[in-house]
PDB file of the backbone (N, CA, C, O) and the ligand in Angstrom, with CONECT records:
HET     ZN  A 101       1
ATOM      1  N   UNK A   1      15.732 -69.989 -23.861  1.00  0.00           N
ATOM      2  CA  UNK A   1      14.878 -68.941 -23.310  1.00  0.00           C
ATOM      3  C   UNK A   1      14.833 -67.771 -24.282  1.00  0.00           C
ATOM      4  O   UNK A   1      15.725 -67.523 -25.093  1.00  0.00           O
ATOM      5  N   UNK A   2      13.621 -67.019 -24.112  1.00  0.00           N
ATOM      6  CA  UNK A   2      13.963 -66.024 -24.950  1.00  0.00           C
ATOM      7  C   UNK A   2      14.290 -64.925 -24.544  1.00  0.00           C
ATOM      8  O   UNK A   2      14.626 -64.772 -23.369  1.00  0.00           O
ATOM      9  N   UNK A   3      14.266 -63.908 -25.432  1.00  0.00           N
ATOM     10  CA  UNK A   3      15.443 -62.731 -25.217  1.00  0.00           C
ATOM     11  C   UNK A   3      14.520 -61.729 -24.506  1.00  0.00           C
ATOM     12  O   UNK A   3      13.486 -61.409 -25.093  1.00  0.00           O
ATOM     13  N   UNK A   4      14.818 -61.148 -23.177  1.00  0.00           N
ATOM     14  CA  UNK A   4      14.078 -60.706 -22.205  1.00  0.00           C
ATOM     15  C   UNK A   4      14.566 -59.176 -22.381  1.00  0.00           C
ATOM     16  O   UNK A   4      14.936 -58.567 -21.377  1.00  0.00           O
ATOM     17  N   UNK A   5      14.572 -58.513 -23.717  1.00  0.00           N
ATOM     18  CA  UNK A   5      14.671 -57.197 -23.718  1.00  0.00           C
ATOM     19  C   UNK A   5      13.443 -57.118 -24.124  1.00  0.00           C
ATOM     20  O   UNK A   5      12.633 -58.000 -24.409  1.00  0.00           O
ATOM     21  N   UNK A   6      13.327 -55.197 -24.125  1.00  0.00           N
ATOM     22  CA  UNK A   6      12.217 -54.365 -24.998  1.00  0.00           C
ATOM     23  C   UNK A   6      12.837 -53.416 -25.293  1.00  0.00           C
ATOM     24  O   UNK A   6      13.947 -53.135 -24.841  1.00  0.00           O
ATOM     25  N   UNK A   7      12.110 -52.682 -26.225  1.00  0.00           N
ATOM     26  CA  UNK A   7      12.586 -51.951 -27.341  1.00  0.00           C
ATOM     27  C   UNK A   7      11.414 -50.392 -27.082  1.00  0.00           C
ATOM     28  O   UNK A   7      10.380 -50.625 -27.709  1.00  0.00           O
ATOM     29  N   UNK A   8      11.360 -49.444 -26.605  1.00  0.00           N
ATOM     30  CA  UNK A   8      10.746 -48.500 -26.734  1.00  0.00           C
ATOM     31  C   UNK A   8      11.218 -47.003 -26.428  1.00  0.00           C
ATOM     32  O   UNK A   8      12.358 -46.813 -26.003  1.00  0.00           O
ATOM     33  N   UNK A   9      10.422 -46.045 -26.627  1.00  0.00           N
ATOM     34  CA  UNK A   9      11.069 -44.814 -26.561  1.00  0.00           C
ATOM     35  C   UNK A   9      11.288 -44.227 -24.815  1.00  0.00           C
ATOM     36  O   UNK A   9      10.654 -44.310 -23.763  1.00  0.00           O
ATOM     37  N   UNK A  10      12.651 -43.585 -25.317  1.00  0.00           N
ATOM     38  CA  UNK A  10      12.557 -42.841 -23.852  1.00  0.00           C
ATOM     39  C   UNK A  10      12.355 -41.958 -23.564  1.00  0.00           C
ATOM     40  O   UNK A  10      12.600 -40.939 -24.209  1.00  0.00           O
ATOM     41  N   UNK A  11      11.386 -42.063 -21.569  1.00  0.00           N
ATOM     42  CA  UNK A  11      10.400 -40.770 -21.188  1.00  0.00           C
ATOM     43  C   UNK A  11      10.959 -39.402 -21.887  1.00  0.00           C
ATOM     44  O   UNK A  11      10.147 -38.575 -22.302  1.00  0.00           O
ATOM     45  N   UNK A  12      12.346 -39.189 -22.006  1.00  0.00           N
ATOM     46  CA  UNK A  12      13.136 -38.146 -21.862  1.00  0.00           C
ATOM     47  C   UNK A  12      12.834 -37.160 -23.067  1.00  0.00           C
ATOM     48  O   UNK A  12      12.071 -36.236 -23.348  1.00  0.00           O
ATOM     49  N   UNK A  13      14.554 -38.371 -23.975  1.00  0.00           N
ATOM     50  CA  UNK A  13      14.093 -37.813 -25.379  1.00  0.00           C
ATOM     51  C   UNK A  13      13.196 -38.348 -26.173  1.00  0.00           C
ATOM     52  O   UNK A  13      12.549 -37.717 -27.008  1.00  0.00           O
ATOM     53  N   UNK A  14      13.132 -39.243 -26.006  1.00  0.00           N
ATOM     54  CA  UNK A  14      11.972 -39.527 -27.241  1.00  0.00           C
ATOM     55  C   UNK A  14      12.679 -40.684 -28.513  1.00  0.00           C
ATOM     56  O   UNK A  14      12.116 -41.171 -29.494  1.00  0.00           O
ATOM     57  N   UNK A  15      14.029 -40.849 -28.049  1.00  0.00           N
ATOM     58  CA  UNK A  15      14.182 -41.872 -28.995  1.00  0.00           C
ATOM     59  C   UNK A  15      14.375 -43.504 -28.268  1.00  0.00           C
ATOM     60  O   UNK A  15      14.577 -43.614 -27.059  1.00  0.00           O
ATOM     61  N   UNK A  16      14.275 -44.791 -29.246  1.00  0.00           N
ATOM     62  CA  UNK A  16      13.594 -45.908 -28.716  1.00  0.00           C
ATOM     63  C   UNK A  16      15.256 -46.081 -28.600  1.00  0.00           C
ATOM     64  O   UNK A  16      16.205 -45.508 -29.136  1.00  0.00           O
ATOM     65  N   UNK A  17      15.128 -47.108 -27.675  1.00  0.00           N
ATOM     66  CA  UNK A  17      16.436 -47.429 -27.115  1.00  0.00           C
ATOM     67  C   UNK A  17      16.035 -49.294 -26.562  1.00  0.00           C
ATOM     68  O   UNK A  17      14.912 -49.660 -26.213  1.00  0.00           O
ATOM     69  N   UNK A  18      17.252 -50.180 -26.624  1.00  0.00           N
ATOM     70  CA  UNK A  18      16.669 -51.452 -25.993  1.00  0.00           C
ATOM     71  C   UNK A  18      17.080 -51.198 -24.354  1.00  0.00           C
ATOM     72  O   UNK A  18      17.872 -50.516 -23.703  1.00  0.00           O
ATOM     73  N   UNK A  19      16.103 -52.116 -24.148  1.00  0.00           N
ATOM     74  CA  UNK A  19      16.477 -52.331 -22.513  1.00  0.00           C
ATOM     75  C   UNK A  19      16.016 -53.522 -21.781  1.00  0.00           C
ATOM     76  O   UNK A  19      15.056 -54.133 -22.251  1.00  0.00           O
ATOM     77  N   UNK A  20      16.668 -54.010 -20.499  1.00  0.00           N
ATOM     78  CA  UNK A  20      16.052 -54.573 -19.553  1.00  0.00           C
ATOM     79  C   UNK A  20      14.426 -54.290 -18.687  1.00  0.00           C
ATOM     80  O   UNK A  20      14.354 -53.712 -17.603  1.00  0.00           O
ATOM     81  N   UNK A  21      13.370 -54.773 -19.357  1.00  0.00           N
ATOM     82  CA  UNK A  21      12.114 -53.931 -18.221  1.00  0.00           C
ATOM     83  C   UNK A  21      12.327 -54.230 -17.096  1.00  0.00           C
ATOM     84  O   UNK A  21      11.857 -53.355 -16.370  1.00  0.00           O
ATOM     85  N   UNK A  22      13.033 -55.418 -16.247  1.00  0.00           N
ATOM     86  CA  UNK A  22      13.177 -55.268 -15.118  1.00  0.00           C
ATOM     87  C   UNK A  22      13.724 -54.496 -14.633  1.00  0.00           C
ATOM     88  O   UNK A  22      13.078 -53.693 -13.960  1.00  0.00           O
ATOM     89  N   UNK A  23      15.179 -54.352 -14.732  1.00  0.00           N
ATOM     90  CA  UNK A  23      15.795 -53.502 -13.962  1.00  0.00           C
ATOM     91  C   UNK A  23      16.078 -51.926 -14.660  1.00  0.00           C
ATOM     92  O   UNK A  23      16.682 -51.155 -13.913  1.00  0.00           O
ATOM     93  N   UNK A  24      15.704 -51.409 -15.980  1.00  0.00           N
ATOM     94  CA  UNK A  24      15.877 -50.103 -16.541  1.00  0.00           C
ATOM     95  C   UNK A  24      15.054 -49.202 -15.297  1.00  0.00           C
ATOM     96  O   UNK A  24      14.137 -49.511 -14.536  1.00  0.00           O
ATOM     97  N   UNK A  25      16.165 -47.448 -15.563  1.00  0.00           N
ATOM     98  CA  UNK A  25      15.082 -46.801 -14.757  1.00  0.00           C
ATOM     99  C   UNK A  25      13.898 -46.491 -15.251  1.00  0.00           C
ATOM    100  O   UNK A  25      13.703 -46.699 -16.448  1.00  0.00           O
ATOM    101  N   UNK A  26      13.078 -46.046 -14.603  1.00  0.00           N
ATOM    102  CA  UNK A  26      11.946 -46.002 -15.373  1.00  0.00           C
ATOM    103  C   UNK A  26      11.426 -44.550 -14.025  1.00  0.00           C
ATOM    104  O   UNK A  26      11.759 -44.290 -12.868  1.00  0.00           O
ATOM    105  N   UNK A  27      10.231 -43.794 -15.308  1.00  0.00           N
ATOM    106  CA  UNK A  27       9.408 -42.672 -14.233  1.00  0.00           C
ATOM    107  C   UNK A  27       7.833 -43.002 -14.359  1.00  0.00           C
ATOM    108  O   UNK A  27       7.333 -43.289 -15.446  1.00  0.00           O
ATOM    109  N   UNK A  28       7.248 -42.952 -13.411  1.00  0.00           N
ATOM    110  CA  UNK A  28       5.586 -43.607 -13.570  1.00  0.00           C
ATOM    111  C   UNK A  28       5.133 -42.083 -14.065  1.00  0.00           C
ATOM    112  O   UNK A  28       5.255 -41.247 -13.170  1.00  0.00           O
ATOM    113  N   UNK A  29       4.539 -41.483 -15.567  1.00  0.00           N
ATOM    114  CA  UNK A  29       3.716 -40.998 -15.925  1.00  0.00           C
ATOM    115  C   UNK A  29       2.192 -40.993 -16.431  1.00  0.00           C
ATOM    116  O   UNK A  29       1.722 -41.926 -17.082  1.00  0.00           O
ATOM    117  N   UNK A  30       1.471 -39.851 -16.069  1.00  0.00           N
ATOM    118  CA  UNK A  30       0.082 -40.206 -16.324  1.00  0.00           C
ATOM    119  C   UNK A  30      -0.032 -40.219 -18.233  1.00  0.00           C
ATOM    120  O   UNK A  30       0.090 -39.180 -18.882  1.00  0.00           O
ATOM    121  N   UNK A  31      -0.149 -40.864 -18.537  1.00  0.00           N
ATOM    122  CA  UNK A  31      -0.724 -41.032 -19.756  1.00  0.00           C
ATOM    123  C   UNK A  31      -1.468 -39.473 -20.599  1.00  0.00           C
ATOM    124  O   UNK A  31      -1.222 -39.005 -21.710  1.00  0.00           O
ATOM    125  N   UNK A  32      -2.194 -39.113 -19.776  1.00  0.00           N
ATOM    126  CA  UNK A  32      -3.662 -38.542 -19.835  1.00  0.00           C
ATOM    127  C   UNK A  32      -2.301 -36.640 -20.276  1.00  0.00           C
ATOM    128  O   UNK A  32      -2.185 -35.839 -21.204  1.00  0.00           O
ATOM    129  N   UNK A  33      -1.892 -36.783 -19.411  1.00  0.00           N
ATOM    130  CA  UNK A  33      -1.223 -35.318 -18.874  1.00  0.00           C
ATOM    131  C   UNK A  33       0.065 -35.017 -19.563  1.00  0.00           C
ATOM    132  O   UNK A  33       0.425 -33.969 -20.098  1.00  0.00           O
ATOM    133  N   UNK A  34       0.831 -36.431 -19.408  1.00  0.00           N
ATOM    134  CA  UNK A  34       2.345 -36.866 -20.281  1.00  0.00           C
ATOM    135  C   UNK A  34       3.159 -36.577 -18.955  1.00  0.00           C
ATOM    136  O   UNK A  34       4.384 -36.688 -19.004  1.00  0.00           O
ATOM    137  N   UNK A  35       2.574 -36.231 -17.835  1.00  0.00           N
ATOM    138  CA  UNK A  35       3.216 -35.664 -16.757  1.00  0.00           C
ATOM    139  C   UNK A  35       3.742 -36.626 -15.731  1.00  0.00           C
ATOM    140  O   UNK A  35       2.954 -37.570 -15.787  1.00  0.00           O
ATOM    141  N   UNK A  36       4.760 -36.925 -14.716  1.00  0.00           N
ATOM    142  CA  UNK A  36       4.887 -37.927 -13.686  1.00  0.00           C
ATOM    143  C   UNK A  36       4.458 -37.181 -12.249  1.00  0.00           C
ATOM    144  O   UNK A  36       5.039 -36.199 -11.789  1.00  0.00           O
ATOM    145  N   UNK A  37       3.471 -37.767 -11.725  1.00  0.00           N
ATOM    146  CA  UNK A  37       3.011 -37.254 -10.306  1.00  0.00           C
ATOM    147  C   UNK A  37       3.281 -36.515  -9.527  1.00  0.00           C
ATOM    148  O   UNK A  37       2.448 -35.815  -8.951  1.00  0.00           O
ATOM    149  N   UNK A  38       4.580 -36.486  -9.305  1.00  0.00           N
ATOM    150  CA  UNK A  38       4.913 -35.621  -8.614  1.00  0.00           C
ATOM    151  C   UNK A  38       5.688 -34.295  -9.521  1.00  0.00           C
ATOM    152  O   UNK A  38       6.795 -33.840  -9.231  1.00  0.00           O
ATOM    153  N   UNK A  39       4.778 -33.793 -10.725  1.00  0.00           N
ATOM    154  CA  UNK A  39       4.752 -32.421 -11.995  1.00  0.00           C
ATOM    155  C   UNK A  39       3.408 -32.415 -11.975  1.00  0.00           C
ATOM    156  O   UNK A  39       2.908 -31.773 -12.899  1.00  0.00           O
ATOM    157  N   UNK A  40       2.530 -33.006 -11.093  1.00  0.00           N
ATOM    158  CA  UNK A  40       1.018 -32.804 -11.414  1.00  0.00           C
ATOM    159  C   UNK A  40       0.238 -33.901 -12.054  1.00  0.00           C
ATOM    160  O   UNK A  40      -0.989 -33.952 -11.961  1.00  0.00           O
ATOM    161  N   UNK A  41       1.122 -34.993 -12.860  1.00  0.00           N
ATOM    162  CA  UNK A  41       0.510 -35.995 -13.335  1.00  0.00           C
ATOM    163  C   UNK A  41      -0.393 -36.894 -12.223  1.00  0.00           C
ATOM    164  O   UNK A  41      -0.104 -36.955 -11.028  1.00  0.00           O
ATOM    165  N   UNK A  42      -1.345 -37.462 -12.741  1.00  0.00           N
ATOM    166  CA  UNK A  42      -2.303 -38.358 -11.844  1.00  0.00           C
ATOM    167  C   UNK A  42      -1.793 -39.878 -11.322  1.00  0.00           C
ATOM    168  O   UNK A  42      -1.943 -40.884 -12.016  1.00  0.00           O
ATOM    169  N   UNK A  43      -1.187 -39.885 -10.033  1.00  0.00           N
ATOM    170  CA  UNK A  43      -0.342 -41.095 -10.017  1.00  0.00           C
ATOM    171  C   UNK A  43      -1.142 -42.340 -10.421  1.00  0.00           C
ATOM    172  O   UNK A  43      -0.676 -43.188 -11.182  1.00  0.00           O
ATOM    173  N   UNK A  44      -2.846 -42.443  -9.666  1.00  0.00           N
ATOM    174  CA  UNK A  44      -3.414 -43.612 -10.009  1.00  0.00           C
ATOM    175  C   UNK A  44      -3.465 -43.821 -11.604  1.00  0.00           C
ATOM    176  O   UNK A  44      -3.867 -44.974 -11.754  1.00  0.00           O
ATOM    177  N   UNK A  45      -3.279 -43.333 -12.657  1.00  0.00           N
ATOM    178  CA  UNK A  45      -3.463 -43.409 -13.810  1.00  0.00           C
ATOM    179  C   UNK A  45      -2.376 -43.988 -14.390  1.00  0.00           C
ATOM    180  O   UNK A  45      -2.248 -44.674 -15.404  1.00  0.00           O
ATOM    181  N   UNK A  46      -1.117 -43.328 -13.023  1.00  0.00           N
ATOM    182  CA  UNK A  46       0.619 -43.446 -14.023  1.00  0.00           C
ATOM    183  C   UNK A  46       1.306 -45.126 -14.475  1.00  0.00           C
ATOM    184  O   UNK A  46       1.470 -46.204 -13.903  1.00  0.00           O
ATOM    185  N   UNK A  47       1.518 -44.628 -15.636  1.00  0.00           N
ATOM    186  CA  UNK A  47       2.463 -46.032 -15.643  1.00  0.00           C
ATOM    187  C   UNK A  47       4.092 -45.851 -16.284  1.00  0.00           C
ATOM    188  O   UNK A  47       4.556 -44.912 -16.931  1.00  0.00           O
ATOM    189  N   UNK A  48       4.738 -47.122 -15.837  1.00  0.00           N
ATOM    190  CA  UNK A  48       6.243 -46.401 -15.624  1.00  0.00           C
ATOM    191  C   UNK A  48       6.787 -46.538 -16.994  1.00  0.00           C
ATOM    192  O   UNK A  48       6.597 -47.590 -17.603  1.00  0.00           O
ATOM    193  N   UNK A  49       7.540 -45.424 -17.605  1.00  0.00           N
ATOM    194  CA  UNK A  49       8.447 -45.144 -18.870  1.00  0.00           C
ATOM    195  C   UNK A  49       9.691 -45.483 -18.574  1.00  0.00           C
ATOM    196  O   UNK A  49      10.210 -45.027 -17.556  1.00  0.00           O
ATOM    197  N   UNK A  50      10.245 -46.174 -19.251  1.00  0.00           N
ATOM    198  CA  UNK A  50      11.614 -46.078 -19.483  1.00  0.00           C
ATOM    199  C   UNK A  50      12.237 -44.706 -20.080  1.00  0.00           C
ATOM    200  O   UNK A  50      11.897 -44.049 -21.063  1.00  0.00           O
ATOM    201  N   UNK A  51      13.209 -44.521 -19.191  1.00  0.00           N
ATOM    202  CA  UNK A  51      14.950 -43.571 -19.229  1.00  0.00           C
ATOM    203  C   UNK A  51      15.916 -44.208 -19.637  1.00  0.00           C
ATOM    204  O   UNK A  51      16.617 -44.903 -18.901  1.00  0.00           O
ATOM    205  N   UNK A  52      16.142 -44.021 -21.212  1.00  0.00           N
ATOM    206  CA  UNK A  52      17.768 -43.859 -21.563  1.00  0.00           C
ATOM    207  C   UNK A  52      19.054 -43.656 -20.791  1.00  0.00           C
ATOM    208  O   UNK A  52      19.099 -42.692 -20.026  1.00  0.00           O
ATOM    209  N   UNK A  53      20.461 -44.722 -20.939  1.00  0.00           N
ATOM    210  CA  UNK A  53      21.230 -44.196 -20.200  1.00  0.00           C
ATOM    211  C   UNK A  53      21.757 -42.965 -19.895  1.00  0.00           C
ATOM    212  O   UNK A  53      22.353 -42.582 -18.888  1.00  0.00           O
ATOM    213  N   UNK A  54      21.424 -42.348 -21.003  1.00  0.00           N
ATOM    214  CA  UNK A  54      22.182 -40.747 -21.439  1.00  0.00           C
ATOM    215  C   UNK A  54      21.372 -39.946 -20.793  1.00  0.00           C
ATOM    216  O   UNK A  54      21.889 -39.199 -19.962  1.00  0.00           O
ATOM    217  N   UNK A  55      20.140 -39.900 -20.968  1.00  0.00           N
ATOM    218  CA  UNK A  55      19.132 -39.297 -20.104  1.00  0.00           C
ATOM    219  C   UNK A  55      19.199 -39.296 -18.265  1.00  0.00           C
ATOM    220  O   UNK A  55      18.748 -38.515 -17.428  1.00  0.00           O
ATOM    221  N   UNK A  56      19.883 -40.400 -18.181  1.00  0.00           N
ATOM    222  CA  UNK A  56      19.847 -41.160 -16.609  1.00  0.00           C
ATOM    223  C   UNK A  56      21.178 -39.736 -16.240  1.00  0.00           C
ATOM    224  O   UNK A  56      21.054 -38.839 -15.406  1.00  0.00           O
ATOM    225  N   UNK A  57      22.175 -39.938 -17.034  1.00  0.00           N
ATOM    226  CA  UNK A  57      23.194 -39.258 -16.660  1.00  0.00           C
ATOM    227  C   UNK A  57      22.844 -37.342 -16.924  1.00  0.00           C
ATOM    228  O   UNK A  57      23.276 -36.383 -16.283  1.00  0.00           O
ATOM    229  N   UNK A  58      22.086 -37.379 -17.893  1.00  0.00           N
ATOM    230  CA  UNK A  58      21.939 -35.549 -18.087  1.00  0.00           C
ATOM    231  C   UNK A  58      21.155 -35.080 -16.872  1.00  0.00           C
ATOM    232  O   UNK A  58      21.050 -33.882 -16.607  1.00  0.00           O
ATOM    233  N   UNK A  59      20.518 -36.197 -16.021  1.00  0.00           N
ATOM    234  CA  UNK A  59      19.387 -35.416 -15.453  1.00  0.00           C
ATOM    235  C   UNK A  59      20.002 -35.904 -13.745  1.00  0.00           C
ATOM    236  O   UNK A  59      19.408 -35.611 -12.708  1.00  0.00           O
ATOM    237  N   UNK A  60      21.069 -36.549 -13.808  1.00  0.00           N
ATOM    238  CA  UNK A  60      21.438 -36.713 -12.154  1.00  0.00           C
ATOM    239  C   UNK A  60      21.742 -35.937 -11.745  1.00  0.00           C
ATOM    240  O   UNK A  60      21.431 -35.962 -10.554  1.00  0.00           O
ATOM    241  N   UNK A  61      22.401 -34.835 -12.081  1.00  0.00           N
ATOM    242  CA  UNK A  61      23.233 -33.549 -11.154  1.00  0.00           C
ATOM    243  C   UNK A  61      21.933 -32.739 -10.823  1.00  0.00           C
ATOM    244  O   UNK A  61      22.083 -32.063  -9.805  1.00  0.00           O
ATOM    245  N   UNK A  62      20.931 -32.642 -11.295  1.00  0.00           N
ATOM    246  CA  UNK A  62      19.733 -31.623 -11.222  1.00  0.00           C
ATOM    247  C   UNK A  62      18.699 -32.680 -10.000  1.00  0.00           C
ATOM    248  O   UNK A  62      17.810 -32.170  -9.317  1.00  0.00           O
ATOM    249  N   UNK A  63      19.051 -34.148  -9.942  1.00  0.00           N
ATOM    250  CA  UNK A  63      18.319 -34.800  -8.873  1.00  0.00           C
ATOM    251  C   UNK A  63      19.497 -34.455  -7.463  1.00  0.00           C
ATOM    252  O   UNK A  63      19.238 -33.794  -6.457  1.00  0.00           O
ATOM    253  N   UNK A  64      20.393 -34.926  -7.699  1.00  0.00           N
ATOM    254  CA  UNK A  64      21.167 -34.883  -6.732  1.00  0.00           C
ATOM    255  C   UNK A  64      21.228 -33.558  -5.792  1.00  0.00           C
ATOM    256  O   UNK A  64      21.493 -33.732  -4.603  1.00  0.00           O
ATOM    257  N   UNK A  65      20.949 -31.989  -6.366  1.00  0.00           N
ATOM    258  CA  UNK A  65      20.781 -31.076  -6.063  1.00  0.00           C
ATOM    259  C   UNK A  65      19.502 -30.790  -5.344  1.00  0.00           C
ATOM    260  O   UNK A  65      19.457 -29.929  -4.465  1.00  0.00           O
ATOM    261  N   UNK A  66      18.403 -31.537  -5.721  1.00  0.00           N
ATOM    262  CA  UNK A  66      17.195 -31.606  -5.257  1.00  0.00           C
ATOM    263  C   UNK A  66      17.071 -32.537  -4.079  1.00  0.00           C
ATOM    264  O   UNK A  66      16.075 -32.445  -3.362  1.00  0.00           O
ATOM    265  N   UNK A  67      18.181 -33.593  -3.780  1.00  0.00           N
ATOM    266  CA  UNK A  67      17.765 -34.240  -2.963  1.00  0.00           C
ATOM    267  C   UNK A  67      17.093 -35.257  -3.245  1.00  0.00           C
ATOM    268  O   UNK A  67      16.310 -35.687  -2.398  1.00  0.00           O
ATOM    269  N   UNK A  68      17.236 -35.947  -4.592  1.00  0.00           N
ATOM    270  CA  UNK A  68      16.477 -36.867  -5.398  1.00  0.00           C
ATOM    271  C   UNK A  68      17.544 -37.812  -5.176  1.00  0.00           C
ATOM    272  O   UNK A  68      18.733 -37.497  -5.131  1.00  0.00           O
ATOM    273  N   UNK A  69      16.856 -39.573  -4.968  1.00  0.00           N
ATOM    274  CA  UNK A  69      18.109 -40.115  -5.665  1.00  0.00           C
ATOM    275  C   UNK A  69      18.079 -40.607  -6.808  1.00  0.00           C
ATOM    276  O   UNK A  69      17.166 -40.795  -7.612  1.00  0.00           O
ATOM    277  N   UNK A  70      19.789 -40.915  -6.824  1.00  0.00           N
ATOM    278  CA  UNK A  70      19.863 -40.802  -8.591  1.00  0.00           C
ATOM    279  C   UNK A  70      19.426 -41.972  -8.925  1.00  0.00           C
ATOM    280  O   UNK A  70      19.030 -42.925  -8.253  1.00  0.00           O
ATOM    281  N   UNK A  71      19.633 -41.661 -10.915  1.00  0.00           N
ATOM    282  CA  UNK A  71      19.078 -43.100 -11.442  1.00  0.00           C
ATOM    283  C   UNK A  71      20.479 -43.707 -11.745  1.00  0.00           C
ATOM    284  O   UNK A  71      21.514 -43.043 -11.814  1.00  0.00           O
ATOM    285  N   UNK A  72      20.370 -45.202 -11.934  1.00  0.00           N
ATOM    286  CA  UNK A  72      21.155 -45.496 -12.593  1.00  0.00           C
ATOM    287  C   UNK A  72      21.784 -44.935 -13.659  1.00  0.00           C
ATOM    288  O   UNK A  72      21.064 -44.141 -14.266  1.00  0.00           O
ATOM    289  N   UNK A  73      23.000 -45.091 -14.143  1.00  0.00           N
ATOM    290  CA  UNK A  73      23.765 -43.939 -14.903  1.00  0.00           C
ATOM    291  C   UNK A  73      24.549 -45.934 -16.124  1.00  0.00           C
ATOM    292  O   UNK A  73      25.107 -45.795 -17.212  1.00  0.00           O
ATOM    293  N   UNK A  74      24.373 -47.022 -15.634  1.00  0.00           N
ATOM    294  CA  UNK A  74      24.913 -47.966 -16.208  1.00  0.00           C
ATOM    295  C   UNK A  74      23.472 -48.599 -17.189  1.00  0.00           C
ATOM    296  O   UNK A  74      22.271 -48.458 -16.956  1.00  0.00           O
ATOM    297  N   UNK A  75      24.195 -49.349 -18.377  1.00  0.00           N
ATOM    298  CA  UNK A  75      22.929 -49.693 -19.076  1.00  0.00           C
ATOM    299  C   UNK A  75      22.412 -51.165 -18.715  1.00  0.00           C
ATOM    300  O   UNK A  75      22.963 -52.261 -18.618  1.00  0.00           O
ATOM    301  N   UNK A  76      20.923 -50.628 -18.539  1.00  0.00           N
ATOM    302  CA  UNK A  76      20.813 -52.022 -18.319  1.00  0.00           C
ATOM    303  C   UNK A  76      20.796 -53.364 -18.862  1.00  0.00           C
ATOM    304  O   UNK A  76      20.606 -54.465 -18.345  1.00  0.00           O
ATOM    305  N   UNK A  77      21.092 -52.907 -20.259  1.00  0.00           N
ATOM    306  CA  UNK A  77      21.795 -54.690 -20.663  1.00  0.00           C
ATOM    307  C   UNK A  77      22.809 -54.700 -19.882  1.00  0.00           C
ATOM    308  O   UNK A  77      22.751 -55.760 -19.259  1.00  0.00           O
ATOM    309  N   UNK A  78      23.570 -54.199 -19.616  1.00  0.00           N
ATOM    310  CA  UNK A  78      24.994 -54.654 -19.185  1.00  0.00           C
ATOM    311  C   UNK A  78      24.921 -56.195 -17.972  1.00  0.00           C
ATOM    312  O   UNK A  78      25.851 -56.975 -17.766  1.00  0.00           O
ATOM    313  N   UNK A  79      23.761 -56.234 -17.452  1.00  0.00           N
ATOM    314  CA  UNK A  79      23.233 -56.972 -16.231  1.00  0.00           C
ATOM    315  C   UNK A  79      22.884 -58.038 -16.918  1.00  0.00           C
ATOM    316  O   UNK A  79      22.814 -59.065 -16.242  1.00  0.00           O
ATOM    317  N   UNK A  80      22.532 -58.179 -18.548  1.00  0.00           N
ATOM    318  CA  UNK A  80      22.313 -59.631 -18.925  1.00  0.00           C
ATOM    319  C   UNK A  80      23.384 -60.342 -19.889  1.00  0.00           C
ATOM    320  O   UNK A  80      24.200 -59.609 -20.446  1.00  0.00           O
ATOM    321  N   UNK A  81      23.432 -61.772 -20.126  1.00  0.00           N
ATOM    322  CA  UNK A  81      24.241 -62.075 -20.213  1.00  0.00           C
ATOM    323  C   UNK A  81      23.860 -63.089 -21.601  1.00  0.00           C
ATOM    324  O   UNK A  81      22.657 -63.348 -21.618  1.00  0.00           O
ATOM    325  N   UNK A  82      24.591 -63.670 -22.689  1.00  0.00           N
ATOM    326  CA  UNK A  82      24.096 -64.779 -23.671  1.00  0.00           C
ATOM    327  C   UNK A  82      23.134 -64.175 -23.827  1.00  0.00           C
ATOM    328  O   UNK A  82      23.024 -62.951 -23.901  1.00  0.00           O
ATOM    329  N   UNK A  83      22.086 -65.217 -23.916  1.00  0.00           N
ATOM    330  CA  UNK A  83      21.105 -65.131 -25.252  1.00  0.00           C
ATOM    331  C   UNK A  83      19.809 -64.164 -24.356  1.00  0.00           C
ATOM    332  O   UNK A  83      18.948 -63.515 -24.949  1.00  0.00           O
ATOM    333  N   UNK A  84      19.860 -64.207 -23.687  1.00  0.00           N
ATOM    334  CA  UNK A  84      18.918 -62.809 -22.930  1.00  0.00           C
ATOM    335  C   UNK A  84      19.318 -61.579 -23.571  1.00  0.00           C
ATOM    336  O   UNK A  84      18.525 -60.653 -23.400  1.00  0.00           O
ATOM    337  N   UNK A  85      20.314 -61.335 -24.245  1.00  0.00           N
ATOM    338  CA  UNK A  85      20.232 -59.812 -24.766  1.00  0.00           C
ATOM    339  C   UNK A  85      19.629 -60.090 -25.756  1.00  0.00           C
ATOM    340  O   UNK A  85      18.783 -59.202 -25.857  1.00  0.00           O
ATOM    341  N   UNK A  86      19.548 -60.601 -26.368  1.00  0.00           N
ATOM    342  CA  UNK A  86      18.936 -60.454 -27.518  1.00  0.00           C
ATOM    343  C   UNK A  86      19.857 -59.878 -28.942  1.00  0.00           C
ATOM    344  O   UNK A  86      21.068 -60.041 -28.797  1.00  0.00           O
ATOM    345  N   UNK A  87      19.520 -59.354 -30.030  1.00  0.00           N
ATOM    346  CA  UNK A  87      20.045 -59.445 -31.138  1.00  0.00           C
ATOM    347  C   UNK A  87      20.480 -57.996 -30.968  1.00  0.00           C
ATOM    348  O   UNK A  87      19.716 -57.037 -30.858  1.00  0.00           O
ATOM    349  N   UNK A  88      21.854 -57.964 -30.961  1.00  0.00           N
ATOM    350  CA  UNK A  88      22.395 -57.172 -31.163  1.00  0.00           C
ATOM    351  C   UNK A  88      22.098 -56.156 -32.955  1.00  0.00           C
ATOM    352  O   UNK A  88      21.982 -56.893 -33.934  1.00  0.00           O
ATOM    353  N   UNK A  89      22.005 -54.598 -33.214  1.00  0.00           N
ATOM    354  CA  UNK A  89      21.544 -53.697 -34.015  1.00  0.00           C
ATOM    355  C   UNK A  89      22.460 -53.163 -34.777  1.00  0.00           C
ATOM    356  O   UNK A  89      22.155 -52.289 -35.589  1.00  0.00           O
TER     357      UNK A  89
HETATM  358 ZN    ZN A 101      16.733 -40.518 -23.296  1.00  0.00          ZN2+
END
């Protein structure tokens, strides 16, 4: 089978990181705005970005305070196993 990662930047910072697309967190932003829907972005437009683990963790105490729930704070390779990760960097 092949290796069921991707490789792109995160919503956050901005640097590419690998991940699981299934299970990584991810925020649906509008394209158009750079914004996620509920900052004003256009939800019908949004599509979902991947969040870095580090990002997952800088930004939970500021959800948790809000009443948000959190994101995952574990990476999501950790959930695959053999040749599904793919090539290690
Ligand atoms: Zn990040």
């Amino acid at each position: 089978m092949a290796a069921m990662t991707a490789i792109g930047p995160c919503y956050r910072c901005g640097r590419p990181f690998e991940f699981d697309p299934k299970t990584v967190p991810s925020v649906p932003v509008d394209p158009q705005t750079g914004l996620p829907p509920d900052l004003g972005g256009d939800a019908g437009r949004a599509v979902n970005r991947p969040v870095c683990p580090g990002c997952c963790r800088a930004v939970n105490p500021a959800r948790r305070r809000a009443g948000l729930a959190l994101w995952s704070e574990t990476d999501s390779l950790d959930n695959l196993k053999g040749q599904d990760r793919g090539q290690d960097f």
